[in-house]
HTML snippet that shows the backbone in 3Dmol.js (N, CA, C, O; Angstrom):
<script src="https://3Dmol.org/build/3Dmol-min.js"></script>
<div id="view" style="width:600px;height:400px;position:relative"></div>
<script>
const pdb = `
ATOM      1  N   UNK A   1     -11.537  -5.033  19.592  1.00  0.00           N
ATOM      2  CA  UNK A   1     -11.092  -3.936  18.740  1.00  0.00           C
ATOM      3  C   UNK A   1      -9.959  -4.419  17.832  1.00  0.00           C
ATOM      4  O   UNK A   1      -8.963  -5.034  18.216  1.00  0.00           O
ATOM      5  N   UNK A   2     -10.253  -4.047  16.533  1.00  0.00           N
ATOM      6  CA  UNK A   2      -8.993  -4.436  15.574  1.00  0.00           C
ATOM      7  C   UNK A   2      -7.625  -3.911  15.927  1.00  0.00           C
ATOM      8  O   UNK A   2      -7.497  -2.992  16.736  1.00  0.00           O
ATOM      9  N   UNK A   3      -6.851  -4.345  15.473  1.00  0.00           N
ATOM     10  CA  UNK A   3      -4.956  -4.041  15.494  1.00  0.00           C
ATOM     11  C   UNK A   3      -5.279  -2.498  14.758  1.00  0.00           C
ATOM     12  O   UNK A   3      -6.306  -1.891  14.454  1.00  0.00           O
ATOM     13  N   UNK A   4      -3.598  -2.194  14.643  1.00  0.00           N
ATOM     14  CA  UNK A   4      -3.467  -1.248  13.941  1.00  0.00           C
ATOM     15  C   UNK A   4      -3.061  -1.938  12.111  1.00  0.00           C
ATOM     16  O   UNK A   4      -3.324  -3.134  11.991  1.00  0.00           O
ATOM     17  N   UNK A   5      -2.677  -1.476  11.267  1.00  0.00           N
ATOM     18  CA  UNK A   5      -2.868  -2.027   9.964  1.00  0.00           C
ATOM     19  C   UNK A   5      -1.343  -1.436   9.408  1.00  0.00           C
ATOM     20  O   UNK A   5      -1.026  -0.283   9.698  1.00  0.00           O
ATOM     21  N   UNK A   6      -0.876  -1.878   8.993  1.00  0.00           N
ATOM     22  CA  UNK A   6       0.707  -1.736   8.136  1.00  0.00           C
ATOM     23  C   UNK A   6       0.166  -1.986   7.160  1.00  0.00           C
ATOM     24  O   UNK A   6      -0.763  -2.778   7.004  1.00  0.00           O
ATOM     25  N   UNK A   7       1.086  -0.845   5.816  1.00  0.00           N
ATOM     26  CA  UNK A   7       1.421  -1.758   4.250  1.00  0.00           C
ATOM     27  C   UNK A   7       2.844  -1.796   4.234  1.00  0.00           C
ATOM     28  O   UNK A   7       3.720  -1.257   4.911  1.00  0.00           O
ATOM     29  N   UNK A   8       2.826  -2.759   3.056  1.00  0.00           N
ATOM     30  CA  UNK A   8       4.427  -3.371   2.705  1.00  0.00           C
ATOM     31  C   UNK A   8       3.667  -3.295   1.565  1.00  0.00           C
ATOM     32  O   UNK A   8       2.486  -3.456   1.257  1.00  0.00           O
ATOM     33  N   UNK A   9       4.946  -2.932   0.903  1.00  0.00           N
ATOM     34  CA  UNK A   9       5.232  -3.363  -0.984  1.00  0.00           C
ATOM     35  C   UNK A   9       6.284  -4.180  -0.979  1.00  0.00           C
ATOM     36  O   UNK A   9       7.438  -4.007  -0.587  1.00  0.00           O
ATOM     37  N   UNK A  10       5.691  -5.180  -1.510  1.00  0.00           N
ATOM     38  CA  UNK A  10       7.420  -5.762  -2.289  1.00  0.00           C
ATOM     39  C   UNK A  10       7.864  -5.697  -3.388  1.00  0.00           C
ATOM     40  O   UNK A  10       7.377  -6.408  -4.267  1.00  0.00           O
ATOM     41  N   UNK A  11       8.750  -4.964  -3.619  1.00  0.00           N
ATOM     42  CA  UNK A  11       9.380  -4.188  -4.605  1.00  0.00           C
ATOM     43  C   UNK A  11       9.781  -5.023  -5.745  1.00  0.00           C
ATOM     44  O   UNK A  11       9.683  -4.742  -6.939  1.00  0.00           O
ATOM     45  N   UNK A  12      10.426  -6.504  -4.992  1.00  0.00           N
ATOM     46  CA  UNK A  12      10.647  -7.707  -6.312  1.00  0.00           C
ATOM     47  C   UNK A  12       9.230  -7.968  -7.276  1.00  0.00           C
ATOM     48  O   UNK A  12       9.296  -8.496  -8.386  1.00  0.00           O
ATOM     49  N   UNK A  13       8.250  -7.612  -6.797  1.00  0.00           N
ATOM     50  CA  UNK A  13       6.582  -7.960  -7.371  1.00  0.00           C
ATOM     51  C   UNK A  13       6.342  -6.735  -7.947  1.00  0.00           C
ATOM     52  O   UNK A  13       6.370  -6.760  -9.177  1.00  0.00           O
ATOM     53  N   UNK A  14       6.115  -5.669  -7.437  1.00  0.00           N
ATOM     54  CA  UNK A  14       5.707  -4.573  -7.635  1.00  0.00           C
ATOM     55  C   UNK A  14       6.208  -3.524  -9.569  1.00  0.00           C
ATOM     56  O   UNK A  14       7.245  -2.918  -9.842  1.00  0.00           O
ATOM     57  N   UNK A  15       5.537  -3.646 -10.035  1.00  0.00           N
ATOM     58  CA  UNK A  15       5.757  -3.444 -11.513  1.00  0.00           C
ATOM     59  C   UNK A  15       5.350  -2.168 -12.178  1.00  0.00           C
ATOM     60  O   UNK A  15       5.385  -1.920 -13.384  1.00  0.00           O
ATOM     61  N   UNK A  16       4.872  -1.229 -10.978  1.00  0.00           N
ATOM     62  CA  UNK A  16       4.783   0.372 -11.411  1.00  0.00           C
ATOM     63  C   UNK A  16       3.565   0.648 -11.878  1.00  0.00           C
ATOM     64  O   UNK A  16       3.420   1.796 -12.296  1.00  0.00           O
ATOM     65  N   UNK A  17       2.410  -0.253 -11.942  1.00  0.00           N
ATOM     66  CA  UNK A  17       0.834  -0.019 -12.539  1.00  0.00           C
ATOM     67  C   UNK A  17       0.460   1.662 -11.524  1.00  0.00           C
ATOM     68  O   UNK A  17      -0.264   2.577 -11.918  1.00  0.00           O
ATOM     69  N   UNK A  18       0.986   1.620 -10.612  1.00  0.00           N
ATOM     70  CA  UNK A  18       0.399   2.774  -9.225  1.00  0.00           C
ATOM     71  C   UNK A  18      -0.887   2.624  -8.837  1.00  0.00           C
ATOM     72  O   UNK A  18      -1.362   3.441  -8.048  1.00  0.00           O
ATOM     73  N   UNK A  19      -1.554   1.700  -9.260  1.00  0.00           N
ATOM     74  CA  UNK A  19      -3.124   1.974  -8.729  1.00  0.00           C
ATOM     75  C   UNK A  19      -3.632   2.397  -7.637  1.00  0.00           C
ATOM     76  O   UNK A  19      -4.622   3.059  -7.327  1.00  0.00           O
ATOM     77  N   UNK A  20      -2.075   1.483  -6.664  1.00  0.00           N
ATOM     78  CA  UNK A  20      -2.132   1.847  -5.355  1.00  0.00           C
ATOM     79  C   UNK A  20      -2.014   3.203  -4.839  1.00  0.00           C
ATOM     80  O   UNK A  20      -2.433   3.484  -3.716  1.00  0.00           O
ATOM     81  N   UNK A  21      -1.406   4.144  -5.682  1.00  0.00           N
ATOM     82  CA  UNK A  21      -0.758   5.612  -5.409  1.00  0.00           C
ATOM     83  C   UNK A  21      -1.939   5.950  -5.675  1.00  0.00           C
ATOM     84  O   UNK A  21      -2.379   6.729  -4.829  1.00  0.00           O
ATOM     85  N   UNK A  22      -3.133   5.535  -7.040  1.00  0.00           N
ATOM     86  CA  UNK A  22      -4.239   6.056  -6.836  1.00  0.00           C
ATOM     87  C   UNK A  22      -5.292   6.374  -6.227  1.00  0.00           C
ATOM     88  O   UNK A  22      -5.979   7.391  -6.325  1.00  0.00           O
ATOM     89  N   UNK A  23      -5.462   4.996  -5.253  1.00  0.00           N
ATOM     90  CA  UNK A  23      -6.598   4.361  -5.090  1.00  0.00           C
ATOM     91  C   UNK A  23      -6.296   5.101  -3.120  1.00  0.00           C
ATOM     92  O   UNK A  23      -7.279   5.281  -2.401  1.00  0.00           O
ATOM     93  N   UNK A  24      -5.092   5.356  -2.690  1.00  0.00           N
ATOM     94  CA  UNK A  24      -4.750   5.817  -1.443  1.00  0.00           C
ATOM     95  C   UNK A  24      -3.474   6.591  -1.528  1.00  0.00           C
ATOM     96  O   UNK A  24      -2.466   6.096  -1.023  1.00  0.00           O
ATOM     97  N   UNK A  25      -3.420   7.665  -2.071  1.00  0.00           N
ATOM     98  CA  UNK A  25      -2.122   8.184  -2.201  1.00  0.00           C
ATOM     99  C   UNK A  25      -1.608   8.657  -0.781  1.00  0.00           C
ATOM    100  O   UNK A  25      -0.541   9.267  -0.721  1.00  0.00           O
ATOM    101  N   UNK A  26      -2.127   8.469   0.033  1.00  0.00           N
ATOM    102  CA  UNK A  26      -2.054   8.734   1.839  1.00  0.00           C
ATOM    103  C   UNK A  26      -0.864   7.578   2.599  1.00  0.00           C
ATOM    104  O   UNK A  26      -0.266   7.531   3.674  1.00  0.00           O
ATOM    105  N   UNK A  27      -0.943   6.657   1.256  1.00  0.00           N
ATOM    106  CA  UNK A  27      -0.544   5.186   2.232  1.00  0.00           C
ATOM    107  C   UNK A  27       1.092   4.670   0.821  1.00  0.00           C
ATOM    108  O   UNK A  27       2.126   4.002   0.817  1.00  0.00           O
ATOM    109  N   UNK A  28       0.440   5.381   0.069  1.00  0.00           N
ATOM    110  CA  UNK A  28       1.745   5.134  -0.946  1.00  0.00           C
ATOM    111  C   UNK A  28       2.540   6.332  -1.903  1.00  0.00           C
ATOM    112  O   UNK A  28       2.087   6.990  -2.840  1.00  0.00           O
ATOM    113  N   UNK A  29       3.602   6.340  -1.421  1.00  0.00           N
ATOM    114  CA  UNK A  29       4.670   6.508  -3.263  1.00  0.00           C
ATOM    115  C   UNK A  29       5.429   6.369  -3.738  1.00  0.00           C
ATOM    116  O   UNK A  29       6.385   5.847  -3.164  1.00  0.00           O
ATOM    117  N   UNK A  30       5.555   6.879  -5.601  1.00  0.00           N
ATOM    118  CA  UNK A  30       6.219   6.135  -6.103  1.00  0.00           C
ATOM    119  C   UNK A  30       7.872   7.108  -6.008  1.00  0.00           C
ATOM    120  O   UNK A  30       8.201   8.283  -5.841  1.00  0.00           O
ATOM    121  N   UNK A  31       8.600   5.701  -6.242  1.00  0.00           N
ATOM    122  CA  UNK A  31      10.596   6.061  -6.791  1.00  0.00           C
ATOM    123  C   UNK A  31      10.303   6.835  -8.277  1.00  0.00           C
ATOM    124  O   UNK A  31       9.196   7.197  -8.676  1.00  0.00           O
ATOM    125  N   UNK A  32      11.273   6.950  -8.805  1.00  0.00           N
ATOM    126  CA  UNK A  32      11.346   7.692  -9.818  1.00  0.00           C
ATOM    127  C   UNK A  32      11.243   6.896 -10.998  1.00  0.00           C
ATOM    128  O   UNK A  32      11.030   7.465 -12.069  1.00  0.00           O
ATOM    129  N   UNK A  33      11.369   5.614 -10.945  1.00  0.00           N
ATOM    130  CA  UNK A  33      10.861   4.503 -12.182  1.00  0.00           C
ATOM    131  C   UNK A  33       9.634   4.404 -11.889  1.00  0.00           C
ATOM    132  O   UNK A  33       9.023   3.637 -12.633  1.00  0.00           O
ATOM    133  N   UNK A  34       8.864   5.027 -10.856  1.00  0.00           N
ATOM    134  CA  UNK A  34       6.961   4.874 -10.583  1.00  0.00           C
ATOM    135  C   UNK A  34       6.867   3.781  -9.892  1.00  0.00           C
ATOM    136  O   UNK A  34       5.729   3.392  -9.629  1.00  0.00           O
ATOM    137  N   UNK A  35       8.097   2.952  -9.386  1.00  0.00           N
ATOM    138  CA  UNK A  35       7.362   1.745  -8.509  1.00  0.00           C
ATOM    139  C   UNK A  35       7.349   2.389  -7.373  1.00  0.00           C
ATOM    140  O   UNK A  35       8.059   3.348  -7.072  1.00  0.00           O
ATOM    141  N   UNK A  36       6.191   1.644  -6.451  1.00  0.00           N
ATOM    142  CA  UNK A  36       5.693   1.892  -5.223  1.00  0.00           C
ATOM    143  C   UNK A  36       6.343   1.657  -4.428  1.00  0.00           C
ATOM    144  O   UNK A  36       7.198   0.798  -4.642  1.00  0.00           O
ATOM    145  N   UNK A  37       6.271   2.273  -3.156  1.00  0.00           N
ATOM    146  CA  UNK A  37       6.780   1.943  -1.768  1.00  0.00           C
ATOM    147  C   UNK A  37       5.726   2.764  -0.886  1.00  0.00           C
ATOM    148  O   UNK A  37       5.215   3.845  -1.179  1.00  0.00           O
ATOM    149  N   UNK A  38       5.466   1.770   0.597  1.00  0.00           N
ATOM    150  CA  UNK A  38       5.005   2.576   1.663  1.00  0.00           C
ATOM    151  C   UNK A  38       5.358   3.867   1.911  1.00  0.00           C
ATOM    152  O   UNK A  38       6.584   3.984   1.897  1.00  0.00           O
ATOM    153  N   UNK A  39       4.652   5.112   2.184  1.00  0.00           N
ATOM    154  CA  UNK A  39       4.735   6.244   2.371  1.00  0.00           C
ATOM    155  C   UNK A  39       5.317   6.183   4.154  1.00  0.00           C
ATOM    156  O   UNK A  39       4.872   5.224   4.786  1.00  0.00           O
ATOM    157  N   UNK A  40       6.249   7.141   4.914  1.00  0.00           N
ATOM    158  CA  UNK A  40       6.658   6.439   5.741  1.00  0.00           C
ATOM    159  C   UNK A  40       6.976   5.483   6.146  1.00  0.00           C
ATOM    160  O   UNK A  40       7.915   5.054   5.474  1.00  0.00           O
ATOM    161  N   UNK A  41       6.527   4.397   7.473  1.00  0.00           N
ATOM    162  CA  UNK A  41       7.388   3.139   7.891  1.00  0.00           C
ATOM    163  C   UNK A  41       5.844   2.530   7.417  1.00  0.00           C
ATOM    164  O   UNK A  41       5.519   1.767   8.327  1.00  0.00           O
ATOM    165  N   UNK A  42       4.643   2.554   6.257  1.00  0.00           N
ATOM    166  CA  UNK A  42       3.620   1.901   6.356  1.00  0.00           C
ATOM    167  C   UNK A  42       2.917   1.633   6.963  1.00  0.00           C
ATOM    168  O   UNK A  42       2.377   0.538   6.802  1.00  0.00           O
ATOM    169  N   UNK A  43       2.448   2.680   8.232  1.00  0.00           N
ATOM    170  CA  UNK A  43       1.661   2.791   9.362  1.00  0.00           C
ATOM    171  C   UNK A  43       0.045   3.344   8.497  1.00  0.00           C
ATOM    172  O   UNK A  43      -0.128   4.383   7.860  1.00  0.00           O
ATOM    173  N   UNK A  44      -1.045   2.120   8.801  1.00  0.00           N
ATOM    174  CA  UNK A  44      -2.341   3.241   8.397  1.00  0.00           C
ATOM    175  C   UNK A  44      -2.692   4.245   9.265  1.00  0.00           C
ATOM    176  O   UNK A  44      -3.294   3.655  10.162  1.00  0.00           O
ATOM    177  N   UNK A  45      -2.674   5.123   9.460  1.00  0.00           N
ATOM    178  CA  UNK A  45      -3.647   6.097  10.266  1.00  0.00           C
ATOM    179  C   UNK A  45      -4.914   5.918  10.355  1.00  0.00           C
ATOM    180  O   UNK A  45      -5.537   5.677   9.321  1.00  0.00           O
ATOM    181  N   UNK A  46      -5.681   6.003  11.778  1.00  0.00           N
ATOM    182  CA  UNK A  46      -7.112   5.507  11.552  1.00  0.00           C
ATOM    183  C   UNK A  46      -8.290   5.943  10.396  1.00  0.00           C
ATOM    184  O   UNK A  46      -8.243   7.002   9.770  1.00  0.00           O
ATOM    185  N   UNK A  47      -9.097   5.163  10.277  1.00  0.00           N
ATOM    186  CA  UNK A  47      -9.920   5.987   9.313  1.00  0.00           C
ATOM    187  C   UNK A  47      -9.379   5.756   7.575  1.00  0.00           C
ATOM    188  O   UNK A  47     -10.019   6.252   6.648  1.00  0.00           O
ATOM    189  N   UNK A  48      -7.950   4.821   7.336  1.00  0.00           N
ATOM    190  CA  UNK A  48      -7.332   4.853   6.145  1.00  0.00           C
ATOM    191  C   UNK A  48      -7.308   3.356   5.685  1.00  0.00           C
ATOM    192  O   UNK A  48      -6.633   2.982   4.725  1.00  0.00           O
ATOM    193  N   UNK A  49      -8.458   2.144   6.787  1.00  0.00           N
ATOM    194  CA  UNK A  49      -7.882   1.041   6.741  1.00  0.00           C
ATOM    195  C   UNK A  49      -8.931   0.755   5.133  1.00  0.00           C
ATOM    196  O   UNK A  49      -8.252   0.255   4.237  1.00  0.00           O
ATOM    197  N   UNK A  50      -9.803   0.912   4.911  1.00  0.00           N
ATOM    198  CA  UNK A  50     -10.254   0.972   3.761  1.00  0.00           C
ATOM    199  C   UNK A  50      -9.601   1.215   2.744  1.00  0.00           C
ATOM    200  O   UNK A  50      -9.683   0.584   1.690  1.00  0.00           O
ATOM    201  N   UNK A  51      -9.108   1.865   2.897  1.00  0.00           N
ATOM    202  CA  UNK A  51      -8.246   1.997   1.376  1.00  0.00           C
ATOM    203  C   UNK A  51      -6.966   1.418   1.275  1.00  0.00           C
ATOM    204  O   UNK A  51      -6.301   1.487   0.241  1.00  0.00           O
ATOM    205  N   UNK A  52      -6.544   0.779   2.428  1.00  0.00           N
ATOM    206  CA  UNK A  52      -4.952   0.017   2.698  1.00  0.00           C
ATOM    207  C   UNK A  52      -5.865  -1.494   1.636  1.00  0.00           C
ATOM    208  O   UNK A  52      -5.412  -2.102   0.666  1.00  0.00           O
ATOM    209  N   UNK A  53      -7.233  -1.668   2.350  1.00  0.00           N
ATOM    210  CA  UNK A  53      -7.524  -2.849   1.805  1.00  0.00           C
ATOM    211  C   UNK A  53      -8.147  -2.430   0.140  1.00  0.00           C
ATOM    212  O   UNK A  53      -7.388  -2.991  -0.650  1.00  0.00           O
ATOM    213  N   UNK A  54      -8.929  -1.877  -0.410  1.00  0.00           N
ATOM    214  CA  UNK A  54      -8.633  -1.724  -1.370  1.00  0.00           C
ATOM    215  C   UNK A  54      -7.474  -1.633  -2.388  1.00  0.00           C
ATOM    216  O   UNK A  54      -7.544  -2.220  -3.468  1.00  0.00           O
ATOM    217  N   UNK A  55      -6.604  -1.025  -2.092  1.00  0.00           N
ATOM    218  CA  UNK A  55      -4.912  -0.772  -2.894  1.00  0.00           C
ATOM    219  C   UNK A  55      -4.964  -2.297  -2.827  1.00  0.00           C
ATOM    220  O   UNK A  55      -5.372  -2.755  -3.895  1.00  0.00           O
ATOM    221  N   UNK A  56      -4.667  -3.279  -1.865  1.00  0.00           N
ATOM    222  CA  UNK A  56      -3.849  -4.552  -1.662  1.00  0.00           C
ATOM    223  C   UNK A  56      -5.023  -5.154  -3.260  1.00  0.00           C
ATOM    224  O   UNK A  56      -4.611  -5.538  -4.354  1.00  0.00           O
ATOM    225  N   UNK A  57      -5.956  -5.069  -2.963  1.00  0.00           N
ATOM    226  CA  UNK A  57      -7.451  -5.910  -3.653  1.00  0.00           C
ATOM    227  C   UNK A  57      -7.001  -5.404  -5.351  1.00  0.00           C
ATOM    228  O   UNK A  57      -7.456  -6.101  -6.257  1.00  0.00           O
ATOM    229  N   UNK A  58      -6.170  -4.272  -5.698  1.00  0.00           N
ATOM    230  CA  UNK A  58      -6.470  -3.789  -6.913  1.00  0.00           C
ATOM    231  C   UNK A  58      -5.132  -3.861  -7.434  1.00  0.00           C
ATOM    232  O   UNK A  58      -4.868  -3.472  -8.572  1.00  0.00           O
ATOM    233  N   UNK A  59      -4.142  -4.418  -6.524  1.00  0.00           N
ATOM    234  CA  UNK A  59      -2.904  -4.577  -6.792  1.00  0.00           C
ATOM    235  C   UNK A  59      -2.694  -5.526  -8.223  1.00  0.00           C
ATOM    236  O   UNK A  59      -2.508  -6.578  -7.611  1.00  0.00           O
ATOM    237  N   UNK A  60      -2.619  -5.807  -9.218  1.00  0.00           N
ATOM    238  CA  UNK A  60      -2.406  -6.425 -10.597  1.00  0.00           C
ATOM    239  C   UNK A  60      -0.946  -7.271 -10.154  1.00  0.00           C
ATOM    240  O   UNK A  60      -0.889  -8.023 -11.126  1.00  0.00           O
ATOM    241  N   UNK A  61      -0.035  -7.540  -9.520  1.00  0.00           N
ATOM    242  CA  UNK A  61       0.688  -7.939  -9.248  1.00  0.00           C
ATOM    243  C   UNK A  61       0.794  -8.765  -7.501  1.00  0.00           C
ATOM    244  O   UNK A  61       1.686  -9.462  -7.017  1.00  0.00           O
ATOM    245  N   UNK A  62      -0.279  -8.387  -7.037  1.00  0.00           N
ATOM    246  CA  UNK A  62      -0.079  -8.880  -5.650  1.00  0.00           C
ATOM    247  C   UNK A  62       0.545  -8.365  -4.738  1.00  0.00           C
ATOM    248  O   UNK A  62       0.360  -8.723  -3.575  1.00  0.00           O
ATOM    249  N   UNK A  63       1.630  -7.180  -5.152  1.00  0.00           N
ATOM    250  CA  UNK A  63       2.966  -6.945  -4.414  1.00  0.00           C
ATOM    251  C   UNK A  63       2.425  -6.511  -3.053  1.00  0.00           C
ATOM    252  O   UNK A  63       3.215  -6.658  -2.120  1.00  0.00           O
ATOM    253  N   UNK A  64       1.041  -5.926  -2.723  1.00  0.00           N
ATOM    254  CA  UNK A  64       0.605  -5.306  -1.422  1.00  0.00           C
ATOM    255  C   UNK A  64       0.555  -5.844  -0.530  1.00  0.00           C
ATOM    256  O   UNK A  64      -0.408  -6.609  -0.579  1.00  0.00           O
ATOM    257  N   UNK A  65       1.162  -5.924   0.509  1.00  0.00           N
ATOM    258  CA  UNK A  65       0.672  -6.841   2.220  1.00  0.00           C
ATOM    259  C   UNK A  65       0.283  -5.855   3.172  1.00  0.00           C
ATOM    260  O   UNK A  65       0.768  -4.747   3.406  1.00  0.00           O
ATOM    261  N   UNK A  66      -0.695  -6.469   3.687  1.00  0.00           N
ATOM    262  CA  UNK A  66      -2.096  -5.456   4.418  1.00  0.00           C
ATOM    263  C   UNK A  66      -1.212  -6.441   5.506  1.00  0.00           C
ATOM    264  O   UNK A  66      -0.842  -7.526   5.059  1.00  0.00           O
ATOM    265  N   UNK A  67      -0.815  -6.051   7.115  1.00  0.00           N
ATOM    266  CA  UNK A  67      -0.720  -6.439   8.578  1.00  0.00           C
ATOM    267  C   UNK A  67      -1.162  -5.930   9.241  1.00  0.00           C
ATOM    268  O   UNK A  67      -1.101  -4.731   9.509  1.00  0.00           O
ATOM    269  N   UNK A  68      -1.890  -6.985   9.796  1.00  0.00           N
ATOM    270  CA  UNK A  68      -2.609  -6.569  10.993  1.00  0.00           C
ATOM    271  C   UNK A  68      -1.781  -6.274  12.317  1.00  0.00           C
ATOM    272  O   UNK A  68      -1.583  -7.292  12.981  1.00  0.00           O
ATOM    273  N   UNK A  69      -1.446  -5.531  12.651  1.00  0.00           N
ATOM    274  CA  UNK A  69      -0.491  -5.662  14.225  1.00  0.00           C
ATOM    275  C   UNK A  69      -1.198  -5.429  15.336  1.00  0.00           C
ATOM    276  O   UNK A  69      -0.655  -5.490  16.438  1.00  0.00           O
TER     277      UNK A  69
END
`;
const viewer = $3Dmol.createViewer("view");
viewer.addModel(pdb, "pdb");
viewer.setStyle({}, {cartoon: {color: "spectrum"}});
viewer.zoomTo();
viewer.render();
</script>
C-alpha cells in the first residue's frame, strides 16, 4: 500500500502562474501577491493524490514537491 502524499511549494521558485490553485484548489492557496502555498501543513487527503500529481506535472516553474511519507 502506498504512503500518504504531502505538497510543498517553494516559494523561492514559485512565480504566481496558480495552475496549481487550479488544477487542485483542495491542496493549494494563494498569498495576496497570488503565489502559492500548501493549503494546511500539505497533507493529501485520500482520493486527492491525482491531482497533488498533476499540479506538481503542470507546475511552469517546478516549485511543486509531491512526498511520499
Amino acid at each position: 500500500m502506498a504512503g500518504k502524499l504531502r505538497v510543498r511549494v517553494d516559494q523561492e521558485k514559485c512565480q504566481g502562474h496558480a495552475r496549481c490553485r487550479s488544477l487542485a484548489p483542495e491542496l493549494f492557496e494563494l498569498d495576496s501577491f497570488g503565489n502559492a502555498h500548501e493549503a494546511g501543513d500539505g497533507s493529501v487527503p485520500p482520493g486527492l493524490e491525482d491531482k497533488a500529481w498533476l499540479a506538481q506535472s503542470n507546475c511552469p516553474e517546478m516549485a511543486i514537491e509531491v512526498i511520499e511519507e
